[in-house]
C-alpha positions in Angstrom: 228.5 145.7 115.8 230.6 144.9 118.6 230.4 147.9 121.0 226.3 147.0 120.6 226.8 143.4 121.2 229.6 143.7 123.9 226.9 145.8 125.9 223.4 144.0 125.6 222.6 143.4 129.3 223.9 146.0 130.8 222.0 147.2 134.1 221.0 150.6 134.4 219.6 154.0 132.3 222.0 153.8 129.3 220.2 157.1 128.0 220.6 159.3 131.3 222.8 162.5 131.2 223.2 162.3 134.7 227.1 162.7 135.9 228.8 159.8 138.2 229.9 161.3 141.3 233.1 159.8 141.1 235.3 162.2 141.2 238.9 160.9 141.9 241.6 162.7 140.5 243.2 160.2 137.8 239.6 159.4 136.6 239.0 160.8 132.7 235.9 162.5 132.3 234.6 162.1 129.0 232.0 163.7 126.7 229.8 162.0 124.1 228.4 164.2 121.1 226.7 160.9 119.7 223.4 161.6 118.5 222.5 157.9 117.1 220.6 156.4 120.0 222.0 152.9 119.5 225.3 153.8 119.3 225.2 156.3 122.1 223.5 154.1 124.4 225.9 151.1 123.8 229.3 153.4 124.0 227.7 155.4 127.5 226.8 151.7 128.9 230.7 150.5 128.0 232.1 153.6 130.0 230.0 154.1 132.8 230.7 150.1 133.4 234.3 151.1 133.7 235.8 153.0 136.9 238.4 154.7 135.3 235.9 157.1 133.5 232.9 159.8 134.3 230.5 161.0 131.5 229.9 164.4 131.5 226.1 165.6 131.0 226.0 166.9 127.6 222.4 168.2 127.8 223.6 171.9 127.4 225.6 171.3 123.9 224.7 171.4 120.5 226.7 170.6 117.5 224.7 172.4 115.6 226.3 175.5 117.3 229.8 176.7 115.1 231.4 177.5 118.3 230.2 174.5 120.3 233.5 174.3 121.7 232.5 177.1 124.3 229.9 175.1 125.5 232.6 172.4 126.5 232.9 172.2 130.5 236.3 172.9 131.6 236.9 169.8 133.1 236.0 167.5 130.6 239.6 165.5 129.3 238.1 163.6 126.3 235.1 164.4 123.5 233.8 161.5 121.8 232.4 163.0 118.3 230.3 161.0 115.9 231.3 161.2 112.5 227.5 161.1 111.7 225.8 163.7 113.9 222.5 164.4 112.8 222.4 167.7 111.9 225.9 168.6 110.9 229.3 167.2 110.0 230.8 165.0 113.1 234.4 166.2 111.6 233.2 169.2 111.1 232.2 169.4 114.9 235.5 168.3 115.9 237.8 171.0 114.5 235.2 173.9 115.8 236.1 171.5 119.1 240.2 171.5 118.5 240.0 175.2 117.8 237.6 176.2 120.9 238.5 173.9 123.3 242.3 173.7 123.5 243.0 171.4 126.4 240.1 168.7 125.7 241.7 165.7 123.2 238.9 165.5 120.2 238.5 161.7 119.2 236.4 160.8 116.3 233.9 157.5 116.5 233.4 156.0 112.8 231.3 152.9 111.8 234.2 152.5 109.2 237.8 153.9 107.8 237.6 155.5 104.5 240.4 157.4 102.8 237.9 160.9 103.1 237.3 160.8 106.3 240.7 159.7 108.0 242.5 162.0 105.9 240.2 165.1 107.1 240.1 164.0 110.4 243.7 164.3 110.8 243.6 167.8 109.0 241.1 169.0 111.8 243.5 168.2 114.5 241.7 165.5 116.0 244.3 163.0 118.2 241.9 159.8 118.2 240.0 157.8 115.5 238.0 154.8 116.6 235.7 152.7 115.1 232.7 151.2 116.4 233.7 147.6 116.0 236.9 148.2 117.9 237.4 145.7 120.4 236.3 146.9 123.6 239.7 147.3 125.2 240.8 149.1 122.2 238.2 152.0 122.7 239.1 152.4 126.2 242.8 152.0 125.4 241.9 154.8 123.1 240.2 156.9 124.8 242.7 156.7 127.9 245.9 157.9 125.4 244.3 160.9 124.3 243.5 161.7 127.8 246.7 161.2 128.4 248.0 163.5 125.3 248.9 161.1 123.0 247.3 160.2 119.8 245.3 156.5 119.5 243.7 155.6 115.6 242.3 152.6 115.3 244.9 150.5 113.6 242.6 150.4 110.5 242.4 153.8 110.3 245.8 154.5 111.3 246.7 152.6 107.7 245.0 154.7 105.7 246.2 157.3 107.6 249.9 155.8 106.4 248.8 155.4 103.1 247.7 159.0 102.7 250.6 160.2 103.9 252.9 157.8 101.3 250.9 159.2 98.6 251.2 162.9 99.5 254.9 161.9 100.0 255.4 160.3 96.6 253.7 163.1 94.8 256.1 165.9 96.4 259.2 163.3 95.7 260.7 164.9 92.6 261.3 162.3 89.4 264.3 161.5 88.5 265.7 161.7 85.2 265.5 157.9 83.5 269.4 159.4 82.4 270.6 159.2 86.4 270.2 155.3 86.3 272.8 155.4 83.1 276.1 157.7 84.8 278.9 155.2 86.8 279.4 156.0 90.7 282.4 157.8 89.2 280.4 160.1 86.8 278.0 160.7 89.9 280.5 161.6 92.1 282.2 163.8 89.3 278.9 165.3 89.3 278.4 165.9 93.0 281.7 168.1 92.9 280.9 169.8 90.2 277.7 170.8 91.6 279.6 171.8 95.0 281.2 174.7 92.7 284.8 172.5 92.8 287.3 172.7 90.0 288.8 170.5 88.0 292.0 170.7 89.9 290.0 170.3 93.3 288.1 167.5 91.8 291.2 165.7 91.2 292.8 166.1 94.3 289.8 164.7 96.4 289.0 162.1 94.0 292.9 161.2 93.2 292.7 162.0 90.0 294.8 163.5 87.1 293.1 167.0 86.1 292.8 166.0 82.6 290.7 162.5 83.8 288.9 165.3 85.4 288.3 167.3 82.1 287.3 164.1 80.2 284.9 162.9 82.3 283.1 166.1 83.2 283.3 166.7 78.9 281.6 162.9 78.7 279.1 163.6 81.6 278.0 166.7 79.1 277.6 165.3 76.5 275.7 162.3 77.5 273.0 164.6 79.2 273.0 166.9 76.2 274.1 170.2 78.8 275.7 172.9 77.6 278.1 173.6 80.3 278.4 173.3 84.4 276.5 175.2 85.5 273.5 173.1 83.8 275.6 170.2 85.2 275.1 171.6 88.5 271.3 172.3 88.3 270.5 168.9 86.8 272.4 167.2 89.7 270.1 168.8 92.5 267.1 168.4 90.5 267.9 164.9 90.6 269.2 164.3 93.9 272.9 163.9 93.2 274.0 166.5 95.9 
């Protein structure tokens, strides 16, 4: 695990809740809800090595708690969830955190990037994702955006993330008929008019037509869909995209 690995060595009472006393403006103060011991240990050694960040004591909080986000100190820019809190669901934590805390950016810390997860993740309102074997610069890259008010997923997580979203995407895409791929550009855009409530006559005049090439091929158009009339014409051509 590369968070664990990258902090072996490191000087100094990785468990403490004690505060830094740093307190310079443009550092980010950050809060850990990490209940493992190893990873909590190894993630509060990587940030309190780092100047640009204070951890918050997080003594006074409990997950546990459905309105933990009152607990939150005011000041606190980033929360660090686990996705595997002990005693209830990290994700679950994190929207009671998105809808109590407000100005706080919520970031999720996973040990991997499944489909579940990253998809209700996002749903909660979270603005980070990160994984435990992120490369080091990539947490605190992370962790620094959302501060920030942007939005940092790992870039593992950030593709299922894009393939959720491609799936939801092809399921509301409405299927064609296989009998679009069979009309001419000229039968389409005979179509297209038809559906825009023109007449023949106006059909012919933007498409340079005579009105009785008109006629024929809106008569050939019906017939080859099996419609009745135009005004089927017209609702099969924005059921299919042809407007």
């Amino acid at each position: 695990m590369k968070v664990v690995e990258e902090t072996r060595g490191t000087r100094g009472d990785p468990g403490s809740n004690a505060t830094d006393p740093r307190g310079a403006a443009d550092v980010i103060r950050l809060l850990l809800l990490v209940d493992r011991p190893i990873i909590r240990d190894a993630i509060r050694a990587l940030f309190e090595a780092a100047p640009d960040f204070v951890l918050t004591a997080d003594r006074d909080i409990d997950p546990a708690v459905p309105d933990v986000g009152r607990a939150v100190p005011d000041d606190v820019d980033v929360v660090l969830v686990d996705l595997q809190l002990r005693d209830r669901d990290g994700i679950a934590v994190a929207a009671d955190l998105v809808r109590g805390c407000g100005r706080p950016g919520v970031v999720i810390l996973a040990d991997g990037a499944d489909d579940a997860d990253v998809d209700r993740a996002a749903r909660a309102g979270v603005r980070g994702y990160l994984l435990e074997d992120d490369e080091t610069a990539l947490l605190m890259a992370g962790v620094k955006a959302v501060a920030a008010g942007d939005a940092w997923w790992s870039p593992r997580a950030a593709r299922h993330l894009l393939a959720a979203y491609r799936r939801v995407a092809a399921a509301d895409t409405p299927r064609r008929d296989p009998q679009v791929s069979g009309l001419t550009q000229r039968e389409r855009g005979v179509i297209r008019l038809v559906a825009l409530g023109r007449s023949n006559a106006e059909i012919a005049g933007e498409l340079l037509l005579g009105r009785a090439t008109v006629k024929t091929h809106v008569s050939r158009v019906l017939t080859k869909l099996k419609l009745r009339d135009r005004t089927q014409l017209a609702a099969f051509a924005h059921r299919n995209g042809l407007v």
